[in-house]
C-alpha positions in Angstrom: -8.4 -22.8 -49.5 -12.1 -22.2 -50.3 -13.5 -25.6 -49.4 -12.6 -26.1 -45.6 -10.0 -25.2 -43.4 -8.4 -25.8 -40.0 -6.8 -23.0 -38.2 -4.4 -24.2 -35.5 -3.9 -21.6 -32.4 -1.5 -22.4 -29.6 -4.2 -22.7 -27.0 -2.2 -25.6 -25.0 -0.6 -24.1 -22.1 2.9 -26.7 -22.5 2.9 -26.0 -26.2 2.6 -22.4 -25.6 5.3 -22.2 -23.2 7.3 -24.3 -25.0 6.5 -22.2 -28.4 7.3 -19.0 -26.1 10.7 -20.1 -25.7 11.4 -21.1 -29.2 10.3 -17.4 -30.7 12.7 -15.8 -28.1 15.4 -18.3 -29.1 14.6 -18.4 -33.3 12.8 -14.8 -33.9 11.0 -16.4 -36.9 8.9 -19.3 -36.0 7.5 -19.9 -39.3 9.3 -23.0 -40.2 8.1 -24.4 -36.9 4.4 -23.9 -38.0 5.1 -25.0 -41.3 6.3 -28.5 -40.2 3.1 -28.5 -37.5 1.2 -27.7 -40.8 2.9 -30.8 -42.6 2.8 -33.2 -39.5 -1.0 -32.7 -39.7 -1.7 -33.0 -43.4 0.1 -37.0 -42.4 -2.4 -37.3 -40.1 -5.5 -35.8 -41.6 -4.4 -38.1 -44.5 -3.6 -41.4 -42.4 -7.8 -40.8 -41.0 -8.6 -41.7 -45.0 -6.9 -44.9 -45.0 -8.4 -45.7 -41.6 -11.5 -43.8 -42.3 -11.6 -42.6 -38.8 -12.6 -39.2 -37.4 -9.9 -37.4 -35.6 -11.0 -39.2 -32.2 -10.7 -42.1 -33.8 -14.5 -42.8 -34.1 -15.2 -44.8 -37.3 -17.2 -42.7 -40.2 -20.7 -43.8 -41.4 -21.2 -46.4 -43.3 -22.2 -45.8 -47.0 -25.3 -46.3 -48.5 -25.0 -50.2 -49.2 -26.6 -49.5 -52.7 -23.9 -47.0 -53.9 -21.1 -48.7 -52.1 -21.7 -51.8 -54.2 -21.3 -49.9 -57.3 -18.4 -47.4 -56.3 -14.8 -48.7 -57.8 -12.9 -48.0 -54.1 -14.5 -49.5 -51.3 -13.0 -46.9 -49.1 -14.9 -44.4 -47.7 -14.3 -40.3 -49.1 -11.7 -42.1 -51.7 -13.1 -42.6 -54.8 -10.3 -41.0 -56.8 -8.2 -40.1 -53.6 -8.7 -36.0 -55.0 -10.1 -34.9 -51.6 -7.4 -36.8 -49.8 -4.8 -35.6 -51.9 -6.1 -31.6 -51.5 -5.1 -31.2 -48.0 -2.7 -29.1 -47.8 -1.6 -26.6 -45.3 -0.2 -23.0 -44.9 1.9 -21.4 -42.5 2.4 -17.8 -41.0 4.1 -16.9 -37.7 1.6 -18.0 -34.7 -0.8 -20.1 -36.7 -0.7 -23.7 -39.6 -3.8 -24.2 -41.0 -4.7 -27.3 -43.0 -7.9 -27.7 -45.4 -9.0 -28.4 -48.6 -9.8 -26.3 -51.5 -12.5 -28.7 -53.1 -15.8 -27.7 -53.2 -17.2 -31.1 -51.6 -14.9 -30.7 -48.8 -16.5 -28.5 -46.3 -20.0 -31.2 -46.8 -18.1 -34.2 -46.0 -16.7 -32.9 -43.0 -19.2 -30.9 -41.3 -22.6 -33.0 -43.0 -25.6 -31.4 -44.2 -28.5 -31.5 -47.0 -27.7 -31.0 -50.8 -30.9 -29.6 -52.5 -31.5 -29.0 -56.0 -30.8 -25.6 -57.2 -34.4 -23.7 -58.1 -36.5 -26.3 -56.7 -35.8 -28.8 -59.0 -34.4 -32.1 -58.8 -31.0 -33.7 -58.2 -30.3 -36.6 -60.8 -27.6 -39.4 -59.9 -27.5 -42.9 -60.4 -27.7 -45.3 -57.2 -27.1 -49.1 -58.8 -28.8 -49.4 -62.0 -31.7 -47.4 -61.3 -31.4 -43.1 -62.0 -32.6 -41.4 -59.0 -34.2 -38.0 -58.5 -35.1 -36.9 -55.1 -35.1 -32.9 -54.5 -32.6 -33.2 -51.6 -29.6 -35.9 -50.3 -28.8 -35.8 -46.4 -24.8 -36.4 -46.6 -23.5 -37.4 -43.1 -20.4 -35.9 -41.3 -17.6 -37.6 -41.6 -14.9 -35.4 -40.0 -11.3 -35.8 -41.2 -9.8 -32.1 -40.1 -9.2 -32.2 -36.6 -6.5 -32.6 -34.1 -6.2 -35.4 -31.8 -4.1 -36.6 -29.0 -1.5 -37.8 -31.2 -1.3 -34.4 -32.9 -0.7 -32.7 -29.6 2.3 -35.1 -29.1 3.5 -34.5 -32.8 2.8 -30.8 -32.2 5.1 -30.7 -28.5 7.8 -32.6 -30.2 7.8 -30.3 -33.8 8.1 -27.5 -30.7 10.8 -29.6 -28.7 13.2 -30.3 -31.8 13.3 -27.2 -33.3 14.0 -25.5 -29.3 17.0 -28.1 -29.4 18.2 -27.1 -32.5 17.7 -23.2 -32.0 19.0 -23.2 -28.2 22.3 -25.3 -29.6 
């Protein structure tokens, strides 16, 4: 995962007990961070339908100009490939979830794109071609985990304690 990733560490003192007690009971806890991995990839998907941050704020507004030529009126979803890259991967005490696309790690932490060499950039905006020598994208954070992922996250934890403690 080059572009961006998430790394989730038990740092919730509940989950952490409750994780505790499913790696005495299981010995391999893998599959348990592999379904925490996929519960998030739902939700870090469900925020580009919503177009919500992971607290649930709404993400800026496009540029009216470029949102009136764009084929998807949703936000980050032109074609759906940076929605579609999240993916996750999962090892004994950690899930992370990102994205390998290059674009990725912009979109969700913001920041200036400047022309390589000094130059200019060269995109169109409407009809007209435009060249400045820098863009300003805004943040619009998608990785993240919210109070609905800590519930997810406990109950992954809960159900697979049930089934290992049976």
């Amino acid at each position: 995962m080059a572009g961006i990733t998430l790394t989730v560490t038990l740092e919730d003192r509940a989950v952490r007990e409750r994780f505790a007690r499913v790696e005495r009971a299981m010995g391999n806890t893998k599959p348990v961070m592999d379904a925490i991995g996929t519960g998030l990839v739902r939700s870090t998907q469900r925020r580009f339908v919503t177009q919500t941050d992971p607290d649930g704020g709404a993400w800026t507004a496009l540029n009216p100009v470029y949102a009136a030529t764009k084929r998807n009126a949703r936000i980050l979803t032109e074609s759906g490939g940076l929605r579609d890259s999240v993916t996750h991967a999962a090892g004994r005490d950690t899930a992370r979830i990102g994205s390998n696309k290059v674009h990725a790690a912009i979109h969700q932490r913001g920041g200036t794109i400047k022309a390589k060499g000094g130059g200019r950039l060269a995109f169109r905006m409407g009809d007209a071609l435009v060249r400045p020598t820098s863009v300003e994208i805004p943040a619009r954070p998608y990785l993240g985990i919210n109070a609905d992922d800590e519930r997810m996250i406990e109950g992954v934890v809960d159900g697979f304690l049930r089934r290992a403690t049976r």
